[in-house]
C-alpha positions in Angstrom: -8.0 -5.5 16.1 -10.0 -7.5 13.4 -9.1 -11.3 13.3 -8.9 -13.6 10.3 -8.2 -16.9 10.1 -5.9 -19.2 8.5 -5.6 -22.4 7.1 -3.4 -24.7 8.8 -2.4 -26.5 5.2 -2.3 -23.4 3.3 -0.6 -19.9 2.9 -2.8 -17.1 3.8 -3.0 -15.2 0.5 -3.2 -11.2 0.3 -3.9 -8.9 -2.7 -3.5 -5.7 -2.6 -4.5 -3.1 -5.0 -3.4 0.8 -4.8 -4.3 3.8 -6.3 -7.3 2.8 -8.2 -8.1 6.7 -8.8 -11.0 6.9 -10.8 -13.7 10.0 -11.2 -17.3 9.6 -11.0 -17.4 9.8 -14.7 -14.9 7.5 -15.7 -17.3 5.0 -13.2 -19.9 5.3 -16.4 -21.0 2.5 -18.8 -18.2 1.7 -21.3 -15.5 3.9 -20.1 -12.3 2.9 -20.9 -10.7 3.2 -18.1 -13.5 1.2 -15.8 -13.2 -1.3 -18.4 -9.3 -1.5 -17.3 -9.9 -1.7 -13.8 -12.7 -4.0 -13.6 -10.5 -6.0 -15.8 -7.5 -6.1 -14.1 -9.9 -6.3 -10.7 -10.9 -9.9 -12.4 -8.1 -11.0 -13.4 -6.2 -10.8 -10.2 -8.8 -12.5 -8.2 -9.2 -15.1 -10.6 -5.7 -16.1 -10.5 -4.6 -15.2 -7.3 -7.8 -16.4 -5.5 -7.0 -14.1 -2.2 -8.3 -14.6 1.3 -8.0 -10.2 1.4 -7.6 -7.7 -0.8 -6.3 -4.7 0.7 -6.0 -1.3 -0.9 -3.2 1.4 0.0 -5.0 4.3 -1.1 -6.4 6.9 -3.5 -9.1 4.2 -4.3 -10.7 7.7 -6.3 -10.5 11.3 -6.1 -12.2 13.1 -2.4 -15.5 13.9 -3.3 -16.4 11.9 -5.8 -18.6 9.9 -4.2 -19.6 7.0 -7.1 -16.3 6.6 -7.7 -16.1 5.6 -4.4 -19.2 3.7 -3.9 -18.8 1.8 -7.2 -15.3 0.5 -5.9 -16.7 -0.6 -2.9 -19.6 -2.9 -4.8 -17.2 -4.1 -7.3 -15.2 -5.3 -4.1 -17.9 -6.6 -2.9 -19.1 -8.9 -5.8 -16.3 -11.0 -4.8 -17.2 -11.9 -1.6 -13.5 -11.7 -0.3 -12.6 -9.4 2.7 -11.4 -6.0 2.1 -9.7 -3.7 4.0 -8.4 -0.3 2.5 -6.2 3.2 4.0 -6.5 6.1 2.3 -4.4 8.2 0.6 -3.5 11.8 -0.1 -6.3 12.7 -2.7 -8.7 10.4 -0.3 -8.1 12.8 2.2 -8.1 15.8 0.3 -11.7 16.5 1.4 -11.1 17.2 4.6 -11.7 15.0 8.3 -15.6 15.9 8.1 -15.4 13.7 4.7 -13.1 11.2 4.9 -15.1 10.4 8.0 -18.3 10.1 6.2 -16.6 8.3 3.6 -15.8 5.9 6.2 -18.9 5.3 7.9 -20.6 4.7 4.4 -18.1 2.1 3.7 -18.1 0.4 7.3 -21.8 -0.6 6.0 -20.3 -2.9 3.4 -20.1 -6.3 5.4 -17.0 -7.6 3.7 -14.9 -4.1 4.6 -13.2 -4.9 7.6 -12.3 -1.6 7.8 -11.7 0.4 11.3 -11.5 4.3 12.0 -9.2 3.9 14.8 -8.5 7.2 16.9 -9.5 10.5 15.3 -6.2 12.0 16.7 -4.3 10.0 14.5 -6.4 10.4 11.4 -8.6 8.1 10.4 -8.0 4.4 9.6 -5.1 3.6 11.5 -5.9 -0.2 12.9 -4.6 -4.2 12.8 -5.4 -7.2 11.1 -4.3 -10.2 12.4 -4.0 -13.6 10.7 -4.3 -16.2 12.9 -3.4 -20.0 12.6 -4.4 -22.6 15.6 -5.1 -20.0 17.8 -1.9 -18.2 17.2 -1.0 -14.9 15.6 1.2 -15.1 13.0 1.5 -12.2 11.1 0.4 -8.7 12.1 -1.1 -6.2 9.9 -0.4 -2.4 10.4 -3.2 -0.2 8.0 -1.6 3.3 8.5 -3.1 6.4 7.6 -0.4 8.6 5.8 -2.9 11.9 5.8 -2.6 14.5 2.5 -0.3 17.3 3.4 2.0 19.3 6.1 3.3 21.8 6.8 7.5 22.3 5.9 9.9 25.0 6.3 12.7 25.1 4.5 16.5 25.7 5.0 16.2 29.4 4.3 12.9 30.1 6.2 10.4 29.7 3.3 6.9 27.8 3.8 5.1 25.3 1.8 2.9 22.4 2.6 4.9 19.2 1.8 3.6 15.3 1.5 2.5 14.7 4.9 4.6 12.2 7.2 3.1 10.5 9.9 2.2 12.0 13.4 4.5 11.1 16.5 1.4 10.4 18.2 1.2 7.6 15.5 4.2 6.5 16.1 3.6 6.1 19.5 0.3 4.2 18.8 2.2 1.7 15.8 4.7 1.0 19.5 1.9 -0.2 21.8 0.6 -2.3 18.8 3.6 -4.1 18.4 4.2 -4.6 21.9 0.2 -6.1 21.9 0.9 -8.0 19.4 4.6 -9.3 20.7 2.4 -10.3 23.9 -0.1 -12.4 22.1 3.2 -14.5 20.7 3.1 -12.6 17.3 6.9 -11.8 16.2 6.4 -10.1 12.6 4.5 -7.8 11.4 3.8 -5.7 7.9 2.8 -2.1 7.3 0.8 -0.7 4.7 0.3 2.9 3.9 -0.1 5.1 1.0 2.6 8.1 1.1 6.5 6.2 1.6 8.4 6.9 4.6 11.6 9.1 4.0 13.5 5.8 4.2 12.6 4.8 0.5 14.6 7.4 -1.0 17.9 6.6 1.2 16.9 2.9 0.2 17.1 4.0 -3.8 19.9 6.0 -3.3 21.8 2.8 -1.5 20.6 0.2 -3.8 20.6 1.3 -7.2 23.4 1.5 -9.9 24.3 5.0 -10.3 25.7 4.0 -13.7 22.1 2.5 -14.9 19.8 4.8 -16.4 16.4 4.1 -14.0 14.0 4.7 -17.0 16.3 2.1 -19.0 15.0 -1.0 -16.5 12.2 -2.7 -17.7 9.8 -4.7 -15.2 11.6 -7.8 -17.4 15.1 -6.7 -16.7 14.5 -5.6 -13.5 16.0 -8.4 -12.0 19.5 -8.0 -13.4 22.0 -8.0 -10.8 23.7 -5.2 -12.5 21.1 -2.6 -12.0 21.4 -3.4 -8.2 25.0 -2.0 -5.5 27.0 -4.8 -3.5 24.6 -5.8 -1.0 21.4 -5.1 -2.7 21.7 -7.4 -5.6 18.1 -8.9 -4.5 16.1 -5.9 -5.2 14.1 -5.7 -8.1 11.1 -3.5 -9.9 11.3 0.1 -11.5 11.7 3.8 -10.7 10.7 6.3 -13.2 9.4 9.0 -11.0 10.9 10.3 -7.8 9.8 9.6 -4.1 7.5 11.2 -2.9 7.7 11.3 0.9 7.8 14.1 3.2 10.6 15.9 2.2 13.2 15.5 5.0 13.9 12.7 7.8 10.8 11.3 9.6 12.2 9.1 11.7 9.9 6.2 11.0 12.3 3.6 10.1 14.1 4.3 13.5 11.1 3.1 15.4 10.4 0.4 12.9 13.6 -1.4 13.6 13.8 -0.4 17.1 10.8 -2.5 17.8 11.7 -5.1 15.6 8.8 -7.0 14.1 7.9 -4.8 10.6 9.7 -6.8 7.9 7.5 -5.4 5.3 6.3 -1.9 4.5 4.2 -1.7 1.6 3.2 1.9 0.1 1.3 3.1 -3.0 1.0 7.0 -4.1 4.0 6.6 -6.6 1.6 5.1 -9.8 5.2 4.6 -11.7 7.8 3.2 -9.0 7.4 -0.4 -8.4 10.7 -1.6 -6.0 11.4 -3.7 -3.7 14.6 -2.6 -1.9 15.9 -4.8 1.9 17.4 -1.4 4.0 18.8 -1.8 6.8 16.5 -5.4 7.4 13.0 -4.0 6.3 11.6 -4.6 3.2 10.7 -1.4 1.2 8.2 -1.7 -1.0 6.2 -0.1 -3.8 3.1 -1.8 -4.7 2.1 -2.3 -8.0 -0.4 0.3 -9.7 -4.1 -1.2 -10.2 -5.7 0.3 -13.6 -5.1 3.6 -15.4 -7.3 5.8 -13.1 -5.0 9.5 -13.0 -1.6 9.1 -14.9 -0.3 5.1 -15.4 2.5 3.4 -17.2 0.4 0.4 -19.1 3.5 -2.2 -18.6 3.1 -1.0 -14.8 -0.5 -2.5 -14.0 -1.7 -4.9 -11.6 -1.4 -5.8 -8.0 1.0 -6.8 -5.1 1.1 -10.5 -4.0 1.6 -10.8 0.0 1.6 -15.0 1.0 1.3 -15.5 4.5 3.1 -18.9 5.8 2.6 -20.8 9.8 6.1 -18.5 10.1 5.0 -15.5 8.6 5.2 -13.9 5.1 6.7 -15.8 2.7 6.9 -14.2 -0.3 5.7 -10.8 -1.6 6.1 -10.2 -5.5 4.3 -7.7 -8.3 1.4 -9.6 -10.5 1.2 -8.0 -13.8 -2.0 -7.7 -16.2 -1.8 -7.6 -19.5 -4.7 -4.9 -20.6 -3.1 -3.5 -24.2 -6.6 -5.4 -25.8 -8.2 -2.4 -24.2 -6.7 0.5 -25.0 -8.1 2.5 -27.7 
């Protein structure tokens, strides 16, 4: 468990960034789309002023390892905490890799990364913010692997977006109970791939009668987009979900336990909502640069403001970047 500290007279401010995505050569001198990240990168930090950035994954594309390394220094230069989980195209080069990854990045001072058990993947650990002594908000870095295995209904094979492992499941348990016993009531969970949950949670919230690609991140808001029940969700769907593609169970456990209010994904570069099902908080972050495929109205960060009782507030920061684009 890694241990930071808060402020006793302020909120406990995290950014978090997700699916950076860039290739080694788009890392080069005057690319455009280095020029977006690095600029949204600044912006962010400049007007957010975070105590850590986290990242939920595909920070570039397995393999490509300047992509990876140049992330991690431009991380660095701000001299803030970081702490990433990877995502599917992270882990795309196999255990052997993502573990070397890893170790090159667990050289980087700031990264307060950990590899955690290699039965379970790799980067499956807690952060815990800590005020006077106490623990007040728990922070659960899941890995959410590449790909699995799934048979479907009529007996054909394919291999699916992964879910996580029951052996996770049983390991995200004792952390909450660890956590419950050092007085620490409510925690948050970051990944990249969603849990199943997020589609039921679209499919339960949203307006059948609204066009999804008709919401814009200004009218996003508008009560009428939203079911009886849901009217406080916000943000935007323009692509599907993509979880594993039948029931995993996870949300079961989550509110069996209790203490995750918040789950926070990435993966999705176009979905961006923020739907309360069933008492946890599903949430999309908000795509960081234009590294793979991007919508440019969609780009920017996810905003996650820590309190003595816990989170606060969580909400999308846009960046403008259209001065850029060629």
């Amino acid at each position: 468990m890694k241990i930071l500290k808060k402020n006793p007279n302020e909120d406990f401010v995290i950014l978090n960034l997700t699916d950076t995505q860039l290739t080694n050569a788009e890392w080069d001198e005057g690319c455009e789309k280095r020029k977006i990240l690095e600029y949204t990168v600044s912006k962010l930090i400049n007007e957010i002023d975070p105590d850590l950035i986290t990242l939920t994954g595909d920070l570039a594309w397995a393999g490509h390892d300047v992509a990876y390394d140049s992330l991690a220094e431009l991380l660095d230069s701000y001299n803030i905490p970081w702490a990433p989980v990877w995502g599917n195209h992270d882990n795309q080069g196999g255990a052997e890799k993502i573990d070397e990854l890893a170790d090159r990045y667990l050289k980087h001072p700031l990264c307060i990364y950990e590899k955690g058990d290699p039965k379970l993947g790799n980067g499956n650990y807690v952060i815990a913010i800590e005020e006077n002594g106490k623990i007040v908000e728990g922070i659960i870095m899941i890995d959410s692997h590449d790909r699995m295995p799934y048979t479907a209904e009529d007996g054909t094979t394919s291999n699916k977006w992964a879910k996580l492992l029951p052996e996770q499941l049983v390991w995200y348990k004792e952390q909450i109970e660890a956590l419950k016993k050092l007085g620490c009531n409510e925690t948050t969970v970051m990944m990249h791939i969603p849990i199943y949950a997020y589609r039921n949670a679209w499919a339960a919230a949203a307006n059948p009668n609204i066009d999804p690609k008709s919401v814009t991140p200004d009218t996003c808001t508008d009560p009428n987009n939203w079911n009886e029940g849901y009217k406080d969700s916000y943000g935007v769907k323009y692509e599907g979900v993509g979880s594993y593609p039948t029931e995993d169970g996870v949300l079961d456990v989550i509110r069996e336990m209790n203490s995750t209010k918040y789950i926070i994904s990435g993966h999705e570069h176009v979905n961006n909502y923020m739907i309360n099902y069933k008492g946890v908080k599903l949430i999309y972050s908000l795509k960081t640069g234009a590294g793979c495929y991007w919508n440019p109205i969609l780009n920017g960060g996810t905003v996650i403001r820590i309190s003595s009782d816990g989170v606060s507030d969580i909400h999308h920061h846009y960046v403008d970047v259209t001065s850029l684009l060629s």
